[in-house]
Short mmCIF file of the C-alpha atoms (twelve columns), coordinates in Angstrom:
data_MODEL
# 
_entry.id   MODEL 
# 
loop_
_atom_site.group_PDB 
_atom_site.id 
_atom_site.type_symbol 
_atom_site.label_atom_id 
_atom_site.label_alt_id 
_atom_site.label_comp_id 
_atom_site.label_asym_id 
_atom_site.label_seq_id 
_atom_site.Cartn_x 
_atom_site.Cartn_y 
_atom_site.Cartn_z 
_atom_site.pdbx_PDB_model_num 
ATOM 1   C CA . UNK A 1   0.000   0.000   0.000   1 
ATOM 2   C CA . UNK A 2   2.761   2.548   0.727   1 
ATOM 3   C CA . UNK A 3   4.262   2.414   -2.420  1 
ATOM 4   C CA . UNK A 4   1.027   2.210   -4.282  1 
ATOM 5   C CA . UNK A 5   0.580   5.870   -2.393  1 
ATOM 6   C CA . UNK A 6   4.104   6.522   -2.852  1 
ATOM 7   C CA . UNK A 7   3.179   6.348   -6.855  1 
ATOM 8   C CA . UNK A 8   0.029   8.382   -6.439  1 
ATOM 9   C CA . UNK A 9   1.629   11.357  -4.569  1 
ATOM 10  C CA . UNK A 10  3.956   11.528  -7.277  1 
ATOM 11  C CA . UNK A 11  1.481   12.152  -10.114 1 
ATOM 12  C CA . UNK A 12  -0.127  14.248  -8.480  1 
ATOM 13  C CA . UNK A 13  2.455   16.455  -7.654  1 
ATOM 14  C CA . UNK A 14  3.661   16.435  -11.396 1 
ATOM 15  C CA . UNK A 15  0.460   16.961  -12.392 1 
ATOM 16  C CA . UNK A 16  -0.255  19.873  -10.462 1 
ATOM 17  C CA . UNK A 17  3.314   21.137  -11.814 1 
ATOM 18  C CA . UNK A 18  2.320   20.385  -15.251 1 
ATOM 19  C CA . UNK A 19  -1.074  22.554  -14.326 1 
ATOM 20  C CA . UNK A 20  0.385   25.835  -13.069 1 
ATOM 21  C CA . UNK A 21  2.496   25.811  -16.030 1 
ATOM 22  C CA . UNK A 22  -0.606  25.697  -18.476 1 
ATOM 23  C CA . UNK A 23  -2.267  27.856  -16.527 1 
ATOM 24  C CA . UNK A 24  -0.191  30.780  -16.189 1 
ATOM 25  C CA . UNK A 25  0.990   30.272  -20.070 1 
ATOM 26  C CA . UNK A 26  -2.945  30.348  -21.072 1 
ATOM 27  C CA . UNK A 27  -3.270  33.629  -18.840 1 
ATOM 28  C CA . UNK A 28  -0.264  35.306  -20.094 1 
ATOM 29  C CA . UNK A 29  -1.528  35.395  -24.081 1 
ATOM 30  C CA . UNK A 30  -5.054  36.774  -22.904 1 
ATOM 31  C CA . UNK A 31  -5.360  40.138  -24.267 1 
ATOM 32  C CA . UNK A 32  -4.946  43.508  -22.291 1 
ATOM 33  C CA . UNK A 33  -3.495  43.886  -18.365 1 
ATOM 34  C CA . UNK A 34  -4.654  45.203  -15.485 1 
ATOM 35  C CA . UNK A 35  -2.661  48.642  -15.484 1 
ATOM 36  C CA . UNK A 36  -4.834  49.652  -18.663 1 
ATOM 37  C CA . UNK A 37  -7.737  48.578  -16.984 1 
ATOM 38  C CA . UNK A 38  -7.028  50.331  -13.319 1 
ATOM 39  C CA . UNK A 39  -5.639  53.163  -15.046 1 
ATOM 40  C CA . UNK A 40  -8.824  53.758  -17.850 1 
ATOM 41  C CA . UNK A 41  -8.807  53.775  -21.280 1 
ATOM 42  C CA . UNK A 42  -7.473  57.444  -21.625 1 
ATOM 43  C CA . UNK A 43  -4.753  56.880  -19.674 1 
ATOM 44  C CA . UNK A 44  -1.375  58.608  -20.211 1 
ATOM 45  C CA . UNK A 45  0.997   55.747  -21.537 1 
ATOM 46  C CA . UNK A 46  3.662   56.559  -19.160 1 
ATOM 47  C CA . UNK A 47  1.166   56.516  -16.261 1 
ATOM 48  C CA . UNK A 48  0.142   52.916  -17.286 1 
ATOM 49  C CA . UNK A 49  3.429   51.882  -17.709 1 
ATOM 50  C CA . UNK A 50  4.536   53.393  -13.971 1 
ATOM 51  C CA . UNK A 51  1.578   51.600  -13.198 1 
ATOM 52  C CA . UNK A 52  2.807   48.230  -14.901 1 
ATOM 53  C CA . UNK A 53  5.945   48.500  -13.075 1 
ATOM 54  C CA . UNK A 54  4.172   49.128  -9.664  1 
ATOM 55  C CA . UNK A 55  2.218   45.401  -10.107 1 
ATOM 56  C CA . UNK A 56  5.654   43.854  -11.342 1 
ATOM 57  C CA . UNK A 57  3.843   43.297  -15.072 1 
ATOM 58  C CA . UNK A 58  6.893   44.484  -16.749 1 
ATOM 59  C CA . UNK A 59  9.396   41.597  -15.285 1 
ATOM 60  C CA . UNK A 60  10.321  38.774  -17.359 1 
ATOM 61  C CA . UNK A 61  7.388   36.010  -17.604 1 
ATOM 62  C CA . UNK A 62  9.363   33.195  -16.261 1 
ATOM 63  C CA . UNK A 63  10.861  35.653  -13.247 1 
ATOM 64  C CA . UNK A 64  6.693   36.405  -12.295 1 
ATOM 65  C CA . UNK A 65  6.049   32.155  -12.579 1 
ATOM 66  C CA . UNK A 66  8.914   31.417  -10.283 1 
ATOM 67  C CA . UNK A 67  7.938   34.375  -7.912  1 
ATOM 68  C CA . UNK A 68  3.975   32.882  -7.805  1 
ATOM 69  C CA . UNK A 69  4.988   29.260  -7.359  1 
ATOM 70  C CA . UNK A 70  7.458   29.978  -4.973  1 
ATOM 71  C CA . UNK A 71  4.960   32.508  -2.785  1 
ATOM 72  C CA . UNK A 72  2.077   29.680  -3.494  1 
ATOM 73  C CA . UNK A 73  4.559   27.050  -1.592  1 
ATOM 74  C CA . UNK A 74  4.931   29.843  1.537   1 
ATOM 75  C CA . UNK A 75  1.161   29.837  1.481   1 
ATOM 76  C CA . UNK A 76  1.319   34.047  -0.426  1 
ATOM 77  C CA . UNK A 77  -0.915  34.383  -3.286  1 
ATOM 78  C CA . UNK A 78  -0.424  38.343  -3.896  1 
ATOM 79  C CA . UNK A 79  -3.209  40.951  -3.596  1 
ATOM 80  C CA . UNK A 80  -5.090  41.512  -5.989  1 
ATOM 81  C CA . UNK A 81  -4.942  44.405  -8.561  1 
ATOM 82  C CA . UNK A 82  -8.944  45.313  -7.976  1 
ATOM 83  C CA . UNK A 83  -9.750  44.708  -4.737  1 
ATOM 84  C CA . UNK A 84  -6.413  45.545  -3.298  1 
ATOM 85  C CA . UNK A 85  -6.161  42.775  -0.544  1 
ATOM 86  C CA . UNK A 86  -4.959  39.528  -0.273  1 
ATOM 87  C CA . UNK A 87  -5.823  36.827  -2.829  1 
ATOM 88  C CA . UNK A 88  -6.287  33.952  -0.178  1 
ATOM 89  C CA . UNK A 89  -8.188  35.936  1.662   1 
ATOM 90  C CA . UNK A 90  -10.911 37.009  -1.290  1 
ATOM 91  C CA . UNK A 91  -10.787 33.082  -1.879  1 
ATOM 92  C CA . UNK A 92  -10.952 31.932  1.549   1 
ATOM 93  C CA . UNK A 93  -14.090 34.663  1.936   1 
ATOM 94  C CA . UNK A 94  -15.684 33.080  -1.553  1 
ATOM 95  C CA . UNK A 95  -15.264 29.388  -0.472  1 
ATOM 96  C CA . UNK A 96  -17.820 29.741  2.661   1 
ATOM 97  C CA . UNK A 97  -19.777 29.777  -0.247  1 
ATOM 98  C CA . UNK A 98  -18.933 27.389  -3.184  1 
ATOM 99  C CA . UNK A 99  -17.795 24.376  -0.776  1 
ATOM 100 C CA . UNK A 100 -21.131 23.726  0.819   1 
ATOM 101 C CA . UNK A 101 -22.847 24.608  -3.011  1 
ATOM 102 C CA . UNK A 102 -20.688 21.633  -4.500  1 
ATOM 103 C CA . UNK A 103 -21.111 19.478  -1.729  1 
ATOM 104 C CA . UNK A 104 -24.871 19.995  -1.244  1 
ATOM 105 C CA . UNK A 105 -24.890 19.271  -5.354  1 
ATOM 106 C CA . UNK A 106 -22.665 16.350  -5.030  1 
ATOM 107 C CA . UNK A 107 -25.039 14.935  -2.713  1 
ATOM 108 C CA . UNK A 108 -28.118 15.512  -4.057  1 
ATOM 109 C CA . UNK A 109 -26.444 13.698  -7.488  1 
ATOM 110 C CA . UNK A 110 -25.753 10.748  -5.846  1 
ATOM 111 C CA . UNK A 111 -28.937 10.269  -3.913  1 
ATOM 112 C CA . UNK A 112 -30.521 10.762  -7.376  1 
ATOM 113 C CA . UNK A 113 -28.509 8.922   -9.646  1 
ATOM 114 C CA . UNK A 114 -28.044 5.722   -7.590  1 
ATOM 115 C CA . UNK A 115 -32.056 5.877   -6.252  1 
ATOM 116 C CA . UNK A 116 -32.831 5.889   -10.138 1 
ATOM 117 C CA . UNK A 117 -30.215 3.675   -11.365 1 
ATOM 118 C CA . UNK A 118 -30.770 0.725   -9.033  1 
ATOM 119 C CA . UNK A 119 -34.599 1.425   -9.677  1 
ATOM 120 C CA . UNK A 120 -33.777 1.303   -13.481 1 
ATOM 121 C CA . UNK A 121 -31.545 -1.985  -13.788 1 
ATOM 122 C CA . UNK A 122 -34.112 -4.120  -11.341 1 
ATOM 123 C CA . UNK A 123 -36.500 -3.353  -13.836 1 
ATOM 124 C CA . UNK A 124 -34.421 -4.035  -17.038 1 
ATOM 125 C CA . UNK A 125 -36.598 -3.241  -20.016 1 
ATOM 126 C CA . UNK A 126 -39.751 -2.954  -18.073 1 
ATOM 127 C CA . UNK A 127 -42.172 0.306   -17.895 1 
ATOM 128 C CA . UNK A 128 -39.914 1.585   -15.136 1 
ATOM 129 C CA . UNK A 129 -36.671 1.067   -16.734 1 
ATOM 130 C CA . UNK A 130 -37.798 2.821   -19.967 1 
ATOM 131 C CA . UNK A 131 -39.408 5.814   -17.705 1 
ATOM 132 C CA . UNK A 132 -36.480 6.311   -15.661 1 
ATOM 133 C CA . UNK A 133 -33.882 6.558   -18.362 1 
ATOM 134 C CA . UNK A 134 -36.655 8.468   -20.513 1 
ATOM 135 C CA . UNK A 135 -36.240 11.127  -18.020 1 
ATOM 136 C CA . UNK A 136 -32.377 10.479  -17.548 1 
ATOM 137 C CA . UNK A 137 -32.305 11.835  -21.091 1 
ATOM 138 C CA . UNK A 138 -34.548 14.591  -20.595 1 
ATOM 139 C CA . UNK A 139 -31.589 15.771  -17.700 1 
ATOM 140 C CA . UNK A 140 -28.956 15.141  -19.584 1 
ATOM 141 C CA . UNK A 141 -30.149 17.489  -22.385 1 
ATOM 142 C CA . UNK A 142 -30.820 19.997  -19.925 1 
ATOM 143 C CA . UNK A 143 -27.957 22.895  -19.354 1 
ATOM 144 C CA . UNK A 144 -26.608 24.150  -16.287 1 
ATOM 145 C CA . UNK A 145 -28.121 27.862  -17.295 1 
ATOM 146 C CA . UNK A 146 -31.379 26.765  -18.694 1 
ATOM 147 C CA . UNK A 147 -32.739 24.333  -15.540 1 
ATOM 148 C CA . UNK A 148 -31.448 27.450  -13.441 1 
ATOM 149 C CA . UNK A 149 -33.876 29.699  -15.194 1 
ATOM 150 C CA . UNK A 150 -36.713 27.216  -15.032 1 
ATOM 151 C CA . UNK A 151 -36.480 26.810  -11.451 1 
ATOM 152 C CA . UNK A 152 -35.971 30.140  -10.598 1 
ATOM 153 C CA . UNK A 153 -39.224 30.366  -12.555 1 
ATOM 154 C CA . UNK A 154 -41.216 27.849  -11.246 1 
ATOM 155 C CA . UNK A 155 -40.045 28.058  -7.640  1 
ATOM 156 C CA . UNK A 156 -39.394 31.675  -6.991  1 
ATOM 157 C CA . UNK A 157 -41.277 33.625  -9.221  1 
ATOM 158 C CA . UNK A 158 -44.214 31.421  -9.641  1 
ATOM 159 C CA . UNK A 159 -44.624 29.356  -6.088  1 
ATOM 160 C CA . UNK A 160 -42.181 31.627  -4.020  1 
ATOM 161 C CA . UNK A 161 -40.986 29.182  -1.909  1 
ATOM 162 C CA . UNK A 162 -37.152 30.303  -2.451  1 
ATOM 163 C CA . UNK A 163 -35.339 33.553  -3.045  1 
ATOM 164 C CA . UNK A 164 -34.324 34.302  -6.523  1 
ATOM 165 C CA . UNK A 165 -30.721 34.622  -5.741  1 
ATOM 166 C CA . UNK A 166 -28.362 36.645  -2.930  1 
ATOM 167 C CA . UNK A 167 -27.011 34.940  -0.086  1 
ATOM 168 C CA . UNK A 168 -26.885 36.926  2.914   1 
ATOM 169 C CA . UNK A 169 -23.822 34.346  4.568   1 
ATOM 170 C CA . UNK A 170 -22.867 32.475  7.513   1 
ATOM 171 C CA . UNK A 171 -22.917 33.675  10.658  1 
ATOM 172 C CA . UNK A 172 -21.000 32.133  13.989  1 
ATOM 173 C CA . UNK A 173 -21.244 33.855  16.974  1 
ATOM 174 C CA . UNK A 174 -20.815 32.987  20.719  1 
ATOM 175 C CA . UNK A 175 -20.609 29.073  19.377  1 
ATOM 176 C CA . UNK A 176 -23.625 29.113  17.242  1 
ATOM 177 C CA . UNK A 177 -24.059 28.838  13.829  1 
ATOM 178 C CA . UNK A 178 -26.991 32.192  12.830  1 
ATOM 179 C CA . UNK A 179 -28.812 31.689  9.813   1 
ATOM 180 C CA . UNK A 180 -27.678 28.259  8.888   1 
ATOM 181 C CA . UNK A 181 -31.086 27.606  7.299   1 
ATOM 182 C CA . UNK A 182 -31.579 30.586  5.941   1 
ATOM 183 C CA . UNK A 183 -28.071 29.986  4.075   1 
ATOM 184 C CA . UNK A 184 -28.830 26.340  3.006   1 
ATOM 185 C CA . UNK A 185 -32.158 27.066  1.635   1 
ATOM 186 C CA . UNK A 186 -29.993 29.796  -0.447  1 
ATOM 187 C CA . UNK A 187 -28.367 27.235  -2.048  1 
ATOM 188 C CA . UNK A 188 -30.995 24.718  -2.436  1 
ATOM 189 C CA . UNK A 189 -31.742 25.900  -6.052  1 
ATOM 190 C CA . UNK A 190 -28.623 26.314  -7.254  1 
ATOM 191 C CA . UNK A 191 -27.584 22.828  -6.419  1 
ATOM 192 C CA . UNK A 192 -30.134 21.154  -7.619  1 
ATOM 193 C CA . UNK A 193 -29.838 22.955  -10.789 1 
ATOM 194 C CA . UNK A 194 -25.946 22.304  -10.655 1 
ATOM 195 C CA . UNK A 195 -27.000 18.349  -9.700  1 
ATOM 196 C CA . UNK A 196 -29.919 17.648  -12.450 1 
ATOM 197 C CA . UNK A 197 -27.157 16.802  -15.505 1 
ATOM 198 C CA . UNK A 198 -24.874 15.301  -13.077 1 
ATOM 199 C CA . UNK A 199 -27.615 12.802  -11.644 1 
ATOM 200 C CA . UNK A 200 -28.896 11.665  -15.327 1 
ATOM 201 C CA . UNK A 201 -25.282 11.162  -16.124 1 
ATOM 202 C CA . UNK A 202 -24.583 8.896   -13.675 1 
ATOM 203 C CA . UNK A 203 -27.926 7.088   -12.814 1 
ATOM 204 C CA . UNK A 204 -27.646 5.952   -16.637 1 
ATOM 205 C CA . UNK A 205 -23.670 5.004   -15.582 1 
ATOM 206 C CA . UNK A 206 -24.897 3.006   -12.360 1 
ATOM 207 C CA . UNK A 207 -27.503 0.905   -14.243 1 
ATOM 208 C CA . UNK A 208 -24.815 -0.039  -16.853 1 
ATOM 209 C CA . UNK A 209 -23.238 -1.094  -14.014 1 
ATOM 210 C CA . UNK A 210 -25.855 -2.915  -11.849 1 
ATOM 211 C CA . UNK A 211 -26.766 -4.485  -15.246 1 
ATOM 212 C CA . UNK A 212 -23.013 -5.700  -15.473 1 
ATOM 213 C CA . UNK A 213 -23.142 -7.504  -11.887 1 
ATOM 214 C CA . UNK A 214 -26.450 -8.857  -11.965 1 
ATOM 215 C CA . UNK A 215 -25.162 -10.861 -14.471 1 
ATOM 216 C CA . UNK A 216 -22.044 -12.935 -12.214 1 
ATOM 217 C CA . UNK A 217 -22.811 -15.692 -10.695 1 
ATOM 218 C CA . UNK A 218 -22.417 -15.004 -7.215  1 
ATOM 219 C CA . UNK A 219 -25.532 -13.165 -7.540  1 
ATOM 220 C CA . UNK A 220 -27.569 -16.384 -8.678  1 
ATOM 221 C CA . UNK A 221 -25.787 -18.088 -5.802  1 
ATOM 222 C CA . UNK A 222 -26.833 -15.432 -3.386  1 
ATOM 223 C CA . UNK A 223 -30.658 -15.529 -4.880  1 
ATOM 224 C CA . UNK A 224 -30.332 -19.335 -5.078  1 
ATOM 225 C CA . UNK A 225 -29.598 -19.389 -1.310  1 
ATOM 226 C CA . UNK A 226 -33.020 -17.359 -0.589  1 
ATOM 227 C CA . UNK A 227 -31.600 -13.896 -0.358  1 
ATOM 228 C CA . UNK A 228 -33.967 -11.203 -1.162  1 
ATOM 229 C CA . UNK A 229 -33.739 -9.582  -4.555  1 
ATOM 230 C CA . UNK A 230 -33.665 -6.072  -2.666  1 
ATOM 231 C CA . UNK A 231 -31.090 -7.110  -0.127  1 
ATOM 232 C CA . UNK A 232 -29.240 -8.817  -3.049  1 
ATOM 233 C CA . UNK A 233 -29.085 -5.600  -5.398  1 
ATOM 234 C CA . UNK A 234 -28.432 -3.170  -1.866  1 
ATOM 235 C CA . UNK A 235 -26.447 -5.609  -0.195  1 
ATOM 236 C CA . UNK A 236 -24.040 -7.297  -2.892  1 
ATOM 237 C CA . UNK A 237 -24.537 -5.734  -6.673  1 
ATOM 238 C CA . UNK A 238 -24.119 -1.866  -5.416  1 
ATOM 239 C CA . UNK A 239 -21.110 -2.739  -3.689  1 
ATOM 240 C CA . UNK A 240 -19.271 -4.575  -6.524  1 
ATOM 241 C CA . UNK A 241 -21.106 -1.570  -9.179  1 
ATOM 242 C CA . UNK A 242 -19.640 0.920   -7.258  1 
ATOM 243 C CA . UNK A 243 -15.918 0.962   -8.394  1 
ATOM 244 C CA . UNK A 244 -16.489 2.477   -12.223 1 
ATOM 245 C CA . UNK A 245 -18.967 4.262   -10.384 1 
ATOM 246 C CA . UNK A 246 -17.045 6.020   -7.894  1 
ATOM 247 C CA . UNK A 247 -14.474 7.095   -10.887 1 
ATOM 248 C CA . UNK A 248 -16.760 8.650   -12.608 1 
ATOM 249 C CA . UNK A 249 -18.042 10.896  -9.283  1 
ATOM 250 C CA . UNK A 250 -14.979 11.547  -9.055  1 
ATOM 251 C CA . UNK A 251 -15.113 13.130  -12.297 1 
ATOM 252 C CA . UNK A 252 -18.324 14.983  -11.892 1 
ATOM 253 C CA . UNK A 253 -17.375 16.600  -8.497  1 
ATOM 254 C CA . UNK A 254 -14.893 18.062  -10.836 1 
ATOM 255 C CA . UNK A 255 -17.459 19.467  -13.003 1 
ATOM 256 C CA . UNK A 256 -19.770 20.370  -10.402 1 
ATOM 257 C CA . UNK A 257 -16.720 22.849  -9.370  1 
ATOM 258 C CA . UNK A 258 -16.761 24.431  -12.587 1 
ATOM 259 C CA . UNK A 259 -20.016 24.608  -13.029 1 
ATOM 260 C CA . UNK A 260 -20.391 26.953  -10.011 1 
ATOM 261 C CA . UNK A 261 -19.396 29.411  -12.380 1 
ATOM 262 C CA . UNK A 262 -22.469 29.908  -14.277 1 
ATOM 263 C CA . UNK A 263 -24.869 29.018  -11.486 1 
ATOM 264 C CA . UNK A 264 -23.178 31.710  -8.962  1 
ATOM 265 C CA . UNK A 265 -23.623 34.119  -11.629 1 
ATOM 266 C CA . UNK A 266 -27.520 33.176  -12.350 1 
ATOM 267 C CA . UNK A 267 -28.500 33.185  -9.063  1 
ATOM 268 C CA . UNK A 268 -26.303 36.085  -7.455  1 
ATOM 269 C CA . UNK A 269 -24.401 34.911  -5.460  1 
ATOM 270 C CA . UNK A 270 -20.999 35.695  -4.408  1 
ATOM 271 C CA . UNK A 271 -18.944 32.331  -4.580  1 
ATOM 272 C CA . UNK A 272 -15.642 31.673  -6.766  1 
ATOM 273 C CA . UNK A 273 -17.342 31.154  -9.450  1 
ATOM 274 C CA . UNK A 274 -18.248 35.139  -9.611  1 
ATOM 275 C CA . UNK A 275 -15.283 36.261  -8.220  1 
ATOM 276 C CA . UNK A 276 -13.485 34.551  -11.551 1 
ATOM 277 C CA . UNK A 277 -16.121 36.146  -13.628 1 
ATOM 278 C CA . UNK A 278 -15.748 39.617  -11.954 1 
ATOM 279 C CA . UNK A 279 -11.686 38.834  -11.969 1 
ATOM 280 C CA . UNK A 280 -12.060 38.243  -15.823 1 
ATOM 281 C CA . UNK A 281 -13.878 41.313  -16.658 1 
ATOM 282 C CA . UNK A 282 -11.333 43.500  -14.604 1 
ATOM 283 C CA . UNK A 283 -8.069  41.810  -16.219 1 
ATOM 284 C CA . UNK A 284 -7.345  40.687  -12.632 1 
ATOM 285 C CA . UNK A 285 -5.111  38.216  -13.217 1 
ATOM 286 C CA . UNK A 286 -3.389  37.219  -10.382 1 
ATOM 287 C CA . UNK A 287 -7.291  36.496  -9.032  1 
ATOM 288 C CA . UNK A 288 -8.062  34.213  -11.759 1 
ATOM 289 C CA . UNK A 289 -4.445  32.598  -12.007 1 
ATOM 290 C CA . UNK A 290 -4.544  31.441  -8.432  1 
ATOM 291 C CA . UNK A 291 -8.818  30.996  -8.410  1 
ATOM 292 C CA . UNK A 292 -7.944  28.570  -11.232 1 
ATOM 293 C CA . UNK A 293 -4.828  26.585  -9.920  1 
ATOM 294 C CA . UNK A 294 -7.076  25.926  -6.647  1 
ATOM 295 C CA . UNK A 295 -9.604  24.654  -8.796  1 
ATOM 296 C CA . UNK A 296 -7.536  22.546  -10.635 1 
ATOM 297 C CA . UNK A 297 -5.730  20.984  -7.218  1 
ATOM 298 C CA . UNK A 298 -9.426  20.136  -6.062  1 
ATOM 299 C CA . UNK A 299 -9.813  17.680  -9.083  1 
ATOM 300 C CA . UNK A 300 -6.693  16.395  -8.896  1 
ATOM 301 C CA . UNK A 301 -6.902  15.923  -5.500  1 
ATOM 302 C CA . UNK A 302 -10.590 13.965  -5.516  1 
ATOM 303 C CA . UNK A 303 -9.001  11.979  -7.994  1 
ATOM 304 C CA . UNK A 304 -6.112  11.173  -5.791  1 
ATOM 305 C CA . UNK A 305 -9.018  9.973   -3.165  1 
ATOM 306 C CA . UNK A 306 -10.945 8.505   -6.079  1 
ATOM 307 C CA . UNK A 307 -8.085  6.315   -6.825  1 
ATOM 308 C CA . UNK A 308 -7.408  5.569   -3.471  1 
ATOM 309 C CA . UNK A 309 -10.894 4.431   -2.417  1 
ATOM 310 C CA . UNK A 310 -10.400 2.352   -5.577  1 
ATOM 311 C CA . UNK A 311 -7.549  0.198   -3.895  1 
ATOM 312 C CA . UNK A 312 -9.677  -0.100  -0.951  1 
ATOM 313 C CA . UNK A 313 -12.943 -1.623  -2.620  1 
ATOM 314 C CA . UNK A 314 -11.304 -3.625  -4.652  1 
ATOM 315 C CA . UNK A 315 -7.262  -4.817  -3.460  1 
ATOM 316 C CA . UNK A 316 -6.769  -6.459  -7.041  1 
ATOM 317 C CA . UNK A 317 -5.937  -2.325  -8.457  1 
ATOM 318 C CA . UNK A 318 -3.365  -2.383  -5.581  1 
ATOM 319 C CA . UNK A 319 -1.919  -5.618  -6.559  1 
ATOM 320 C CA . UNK A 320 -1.633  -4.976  -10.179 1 
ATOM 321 C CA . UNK A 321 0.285   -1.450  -9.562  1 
ATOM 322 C CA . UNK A 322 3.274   -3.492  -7.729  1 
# 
């Protein structure tokens, strides 16, 4: 097991190498800089270039990648050329935020997706099989944007049961948590909007896979010793489903990340996603450079898990790395 993790730790520390170097080439070729922008468009020249020189945009590109990767390992991301403070302190600020919105989404796909997958492949080819992945389709054609719209439709302009977008924040005070429900029921619409393409991706994934296992024959055994079909397909079939399974939520949480992006910006409210947007739109850079990289290191870093909880369920991936 240690050097199976020994392996792991490796790639993902050249990967995340390999990332800040794409990402700060990709930002670098963007058109425009933040001096012009501070400065406004009918800016003296030499006051833009002062200005230049004050953010350090006028060093060498390779001097300003070594200086960020170097202050990213002493924990310093900058300030930012907007807002004027610290970078990991805007982030830290925006993550109250996006965490529980991709985590609430994550949650709400799974619940979905393996409900209606199991549901699906016990019913192979029945009425419920064919209604279930009828409306797996129907999600999967469904954008991020677009459900967003509809619910905030249907829900807030039409039922007004939620807001149609803000979030006033978290509150702790004197060891209690103020407006915790007010703040989740903020984000209820936004992650199920984030969760509805997620969910009809992988419910159609997990009946693939329940399909797959139904067919071994330690499930006939099991049924053949008087097991019940529903403890059978809880109890033995999910289990042994679950390894392609968990790759691709793995995957997805990935996407849910970046799909915090549009949603913040729908419903209003101030996450990462939004501070990249607002970051773009200013020529902020150093904001979106390091906003990316972190988002980059979460994927590769639930992939690191992924791969690990892959070793776990099933020791034969171990065995065939040594």
């Amino acid at each position: 097991m240690s050097y199976f993790l020994f392996k792991r730790v490796l790639t993902l520390l050249a990967t995340l190498l390999a990332t800040s170097v794409i990402v700060f080439a990709v930002l670098e070729v963007l058109p425009g800089n933040a001096a012009q922008v501070l400065m406004g468009p009918d800016a003296d020249p030499g006051a833009v270039a002062a200005k230049a020189t004050e953010l350090g945009l006028d060093q060498p590109a390779i001097q300003r990648y070594l200086a960020w990767i170097t202050g990213l390992l002493r924990g310093d991301m900058g300030n930012s050329y907007t807002y004027g403070s610290p970078v990991a302190e805007l982030i830290a600020e925006r993550l109250q935020l996006t965490i529980p919105l991709a985590v609430l989404a994550m949650l709400l796909t799974t619940v979905l997706a393996l409900t209606v997958g199991v549901y699906a492949a016990s019913r192979h080819n029945g009425v419920g099989d064919m209604g279930a992945m009828t409306l797996a389709q129907i999600g999967v054609a469904i954008p991020n944007f677009w459900s967003a719209i509809l619910l905030i439709l249907l829900f807030s302009v039409k039922l007004q049961w939620f807001s149609a977008g803000g979030f006033d924040g978290w509150v702790f005070d004197d060891g209690v948590w103020h407006g915790l429900w007010e703040g989740t029921k903020a984000l209820i619409l936004p992650a199920v909007a984030l969760a509805v393409v997620q969910a009809a991706i992988l419910a159609r994934f997990t009946r693939s896979a329940v399909l797959e296992v139904l067919r071994e024959d330690f499930v006939r055994t099991a049924r053949a010793k008087g097991l019940s079909r529903r403890a059978t397909l809880w109890g033995h079939v999910l289990r042994n489903a679950m390894i392609p399974v968990i790759t691709v939520m793995g995957m997805q949480f990935a996407e849910l990340l970046a799909g915090t992006i549009v949603v913040e910006n729908v419903f209003y409210l101030p996450g990462l996603g939004r501070l990249i947007f607002q970051s773009i739109a200013n020529r902020d850079l150093i904001v979106v450079r390091n906003c990316v990289m972190l988002l980059a290191a979460m994927v590769v870093i639930v992939n690191f898990v992924v791969d690990v909880l892959y070793a776990v369920i099933d020791p034969r991936v171990k065995a065939s790395e040594i």
